[in-house]
C-alpha positions in Angstrom: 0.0 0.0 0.0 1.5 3.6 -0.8 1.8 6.0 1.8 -0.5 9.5 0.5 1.4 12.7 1.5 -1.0 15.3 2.8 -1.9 18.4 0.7 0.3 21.2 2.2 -2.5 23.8 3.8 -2.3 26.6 2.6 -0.4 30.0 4.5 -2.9 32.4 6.0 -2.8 35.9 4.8 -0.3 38.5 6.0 -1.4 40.6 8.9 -1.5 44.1 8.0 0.8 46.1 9.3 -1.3 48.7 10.6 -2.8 46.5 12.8 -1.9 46.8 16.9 -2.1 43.9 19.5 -5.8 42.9 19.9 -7.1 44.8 16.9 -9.1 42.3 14.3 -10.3 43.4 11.0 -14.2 43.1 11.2 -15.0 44.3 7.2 -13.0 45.2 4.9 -14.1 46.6 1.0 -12.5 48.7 -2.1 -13.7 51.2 -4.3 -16.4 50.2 -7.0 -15.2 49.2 -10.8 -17.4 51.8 -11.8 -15.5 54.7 -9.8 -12.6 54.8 -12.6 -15.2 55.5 -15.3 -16.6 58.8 -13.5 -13.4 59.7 -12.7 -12.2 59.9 -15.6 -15.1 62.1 -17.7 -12.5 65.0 -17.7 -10.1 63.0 -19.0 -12.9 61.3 -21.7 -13.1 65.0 -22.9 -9.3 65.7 -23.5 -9.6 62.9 -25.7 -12.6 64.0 -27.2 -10.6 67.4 -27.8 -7.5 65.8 -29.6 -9.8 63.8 -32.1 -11.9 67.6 -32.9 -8.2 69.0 -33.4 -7.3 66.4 -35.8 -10.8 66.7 -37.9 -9.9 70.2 -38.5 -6.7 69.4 -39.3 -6.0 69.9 -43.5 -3.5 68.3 -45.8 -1.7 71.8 -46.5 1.8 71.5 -45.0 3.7 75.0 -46.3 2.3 78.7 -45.5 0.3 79.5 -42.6 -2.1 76.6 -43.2 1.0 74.0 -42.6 2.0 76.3 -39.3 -1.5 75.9 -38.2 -1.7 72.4 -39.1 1.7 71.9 -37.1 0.3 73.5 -33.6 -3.1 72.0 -34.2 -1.3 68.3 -34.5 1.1 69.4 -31.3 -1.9 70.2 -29.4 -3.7 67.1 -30.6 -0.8 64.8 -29.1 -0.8 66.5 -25.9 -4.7 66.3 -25.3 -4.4 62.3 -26.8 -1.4 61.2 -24.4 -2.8 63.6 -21.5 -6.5 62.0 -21.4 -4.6 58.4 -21.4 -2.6 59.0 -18.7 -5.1 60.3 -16.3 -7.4 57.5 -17.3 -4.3 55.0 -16.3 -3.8 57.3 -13.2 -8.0 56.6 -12.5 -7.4 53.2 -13.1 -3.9 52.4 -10.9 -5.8 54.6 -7.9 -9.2 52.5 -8.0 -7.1 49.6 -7.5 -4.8 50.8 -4.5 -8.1 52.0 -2.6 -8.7 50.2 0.8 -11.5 50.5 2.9 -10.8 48.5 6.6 -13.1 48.2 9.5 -11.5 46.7 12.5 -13.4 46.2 16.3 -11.4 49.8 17.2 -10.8 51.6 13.8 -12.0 52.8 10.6 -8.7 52.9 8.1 -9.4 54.0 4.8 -6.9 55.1 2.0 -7.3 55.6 -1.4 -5.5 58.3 -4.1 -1.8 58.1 -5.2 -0.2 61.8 -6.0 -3.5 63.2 -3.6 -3.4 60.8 -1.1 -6.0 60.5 1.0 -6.6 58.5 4.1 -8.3 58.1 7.7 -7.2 56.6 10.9 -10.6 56.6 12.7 -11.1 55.2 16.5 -15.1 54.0 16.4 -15.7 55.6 19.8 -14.5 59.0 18.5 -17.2 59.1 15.4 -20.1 61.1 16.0 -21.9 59.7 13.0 -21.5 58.1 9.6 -23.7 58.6 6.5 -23.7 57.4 3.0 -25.4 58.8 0.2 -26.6 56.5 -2.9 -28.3 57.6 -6.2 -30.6 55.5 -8.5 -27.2 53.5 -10.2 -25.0 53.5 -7.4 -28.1 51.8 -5.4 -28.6 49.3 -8.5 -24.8 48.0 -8.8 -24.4 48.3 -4.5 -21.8 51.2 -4.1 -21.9 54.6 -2.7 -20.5 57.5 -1.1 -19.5 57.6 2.8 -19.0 60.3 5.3 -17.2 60.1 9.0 -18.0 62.5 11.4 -15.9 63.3 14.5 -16.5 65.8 17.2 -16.1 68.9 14.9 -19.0 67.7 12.9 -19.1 68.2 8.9 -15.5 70.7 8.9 -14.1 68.0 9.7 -15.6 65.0 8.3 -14.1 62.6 6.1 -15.6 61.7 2.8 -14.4 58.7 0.8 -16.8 57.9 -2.6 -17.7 55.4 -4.7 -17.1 52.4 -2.2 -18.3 49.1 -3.3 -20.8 47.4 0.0 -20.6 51.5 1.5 -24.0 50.0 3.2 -22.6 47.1 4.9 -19.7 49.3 6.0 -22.1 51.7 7.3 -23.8 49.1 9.5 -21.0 47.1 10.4 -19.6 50.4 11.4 -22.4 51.3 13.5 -22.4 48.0 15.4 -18.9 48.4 15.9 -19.3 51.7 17.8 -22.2 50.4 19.6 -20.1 47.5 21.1 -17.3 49.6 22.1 -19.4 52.2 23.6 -21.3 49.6 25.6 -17.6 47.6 26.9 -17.8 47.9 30.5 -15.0 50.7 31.1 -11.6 49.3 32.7 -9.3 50.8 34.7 -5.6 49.6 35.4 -4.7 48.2 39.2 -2.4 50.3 41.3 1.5 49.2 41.1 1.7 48.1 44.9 -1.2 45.5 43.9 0.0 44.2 40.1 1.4 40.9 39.8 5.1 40.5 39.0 4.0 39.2 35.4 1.4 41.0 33.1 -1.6 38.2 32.8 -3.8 37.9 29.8 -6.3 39.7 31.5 -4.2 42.5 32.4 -3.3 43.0 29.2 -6.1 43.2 28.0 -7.1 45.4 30.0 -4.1 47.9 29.1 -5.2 47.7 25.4 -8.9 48.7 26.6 -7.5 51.8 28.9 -4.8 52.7 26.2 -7.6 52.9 23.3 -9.9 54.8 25.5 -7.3 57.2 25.9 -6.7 57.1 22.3 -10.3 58.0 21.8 -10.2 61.1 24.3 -7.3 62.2 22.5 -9.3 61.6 19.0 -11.9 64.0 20.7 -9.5 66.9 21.9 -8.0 66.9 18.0 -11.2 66.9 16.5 -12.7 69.4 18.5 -9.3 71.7 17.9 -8.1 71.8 21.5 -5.0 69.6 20.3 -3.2 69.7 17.1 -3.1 66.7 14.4 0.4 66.4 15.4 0.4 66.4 19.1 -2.4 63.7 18.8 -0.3 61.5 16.5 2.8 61.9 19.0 0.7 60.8 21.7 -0.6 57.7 19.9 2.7 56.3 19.1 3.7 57.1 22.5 0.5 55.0 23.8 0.9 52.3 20.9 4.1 51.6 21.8 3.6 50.3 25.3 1.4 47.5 24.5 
C-alpha cells in the first residue's frame, strides 16, 4: 500500500501592518469598478478634444495653413497622451483604494499623488452617512461620510465604495459595542502581579484605546493639534 502525503495547507494571509495587539479586522471593501469611469469624464473630454483638433486638421503643410496644421497636431498629441494618462492614473488609484473596518478603527486610504486616508477610533465618530443615487443603489456602491467631534468641517468623505452600506452598519455595530464595553481601569502598582496576565493586558489595550479616543476628541474638537495627537498615539501604541 502507498503512503498518500497530505496536501500542504495553505499560509494564511499576511497581517497588515497597521494593525496593533488585539485589533481584528471586522470588514473590509474597495472602491467600485465603476468609480474609474466617472473619474475619468474629464479625461474622456481631452480625448474628445485631440480627435476635434485632428478633424480640422487639413493636408496643407507649407504657409500658414502648414503652421497651423503643425500647432493643431502638437496640441492634438498632448490632449491624446494627456486623457490616457489620467485615465491609467483613475485606473492604478481605484485599484490601491482600501477601505478597513476593524473592532477599534476605521482605516481607509485611497489616491496616489493626492493621497488620502483616515485613521478613525469608532468611539471618537459622532456619525456616519452614505449617500446612494438610482445606479450606485442598483450596482451596491456609494459615497461615505465620517464624522468626529467637529462635525461636517471635519468630516471625512471617501466615494464610490463598493458594500458602503454594509460598511455603514458594520460600522455602527462596531461603535455600539465599544461604547457599551464595560470601562476598565488599570490596578495600582503596589497590587500588580510581577508578570502581566492575559487579563491584564487586556485590560491595558482597553484603557490605552480609551485614551486614544479622548485624544481623538481633543483633535477633533481643535483643542489639540493633528500632530500632538499623532505623538501621543505612538507614544500610547508603543507600550502594548
Amino acid at each position: 500500500m502507498s503512503d498518500t502525503v497530505p496536501a500542504a495547507e495553505a499560509a494564511p494571509p499576511p497581517r497588515d501592518p497597521r494593525l496593533i495587539a488585539g485589533e481584528e479586522v471586522i470588514f473590509q471593501t474597495e472602491k467600485h469598478w465603476l468609480a474609474p469611469v466617472t473619474d475619468s469624464w474629464m479625461a474622456a473630454l481631452l480625448i474628445l478634444g485631440a480627435l476635434v483638433l485632428a478633424w480640422l486638421q487639413t493636408p496643407e503643410t507649407n504657409g500658414i495653413m502648414g503652421f497651423v496644421n503643425r500647432v493643431l497636431n502638437l496640441l492634438e498629441i498632448a490632449l491624446f497622451l494627456g486623457g490616457v494618462g489620467w485615465i491609467i492614473y483613475n485606473i492604478v488609484a481605484w485599484r490601491s483604494a482600501k477601505y478597513m473596518l476593524t473592532n477599534h478603527r476605521v482605516l481607509f486610504s485611497e489616491g496616489l499623488l493626492r493621497k488620502k486616508s483616515a485613521e478613525t477610533l469608532l468611539a471618537s465618530i459622532s456619525d456616519v452617512r452614505m449617500s446612494q443615487g438610482f445606479i450606485a443603489r442598483s450596482l451596491g456602491f456609494g459615497n461615505i461620510q465620517i464624522m468626529g467631534a467637529s462635525g461636517e468641517a471635519g468630516a471625512d468623505n471617501f466615494t464610490s465604495i463598493r458594500g458602503a452600506d454594509q460598511l455603514k452598519k458594520k460600522m455602527l455595530e462596531q461603535k455600539i459595542a465599544v461604547l457599551s464595553a464595560p470601562s476598565t481601569t488599570m490596578a495600582p502598582a503596589a497590587t500588580m502581579a510581577p508578570a502581566a496576565t492575559p487579563a491584564a493586558a487586556q485590560s491595558g489595550q482597553a484603557e490605552t484605546m480609551s485614551t486614544l479616543s479622548s485624544l481623538a476628541a481633543l483633535r477633533d474638537s481643535g483643542a489639540i493639534t493633528p500632530d500632538e495627537y499623532e505623538s501621543k498615539k505612538t507614544e500610547l501604541l508603543a507600550r502594548l
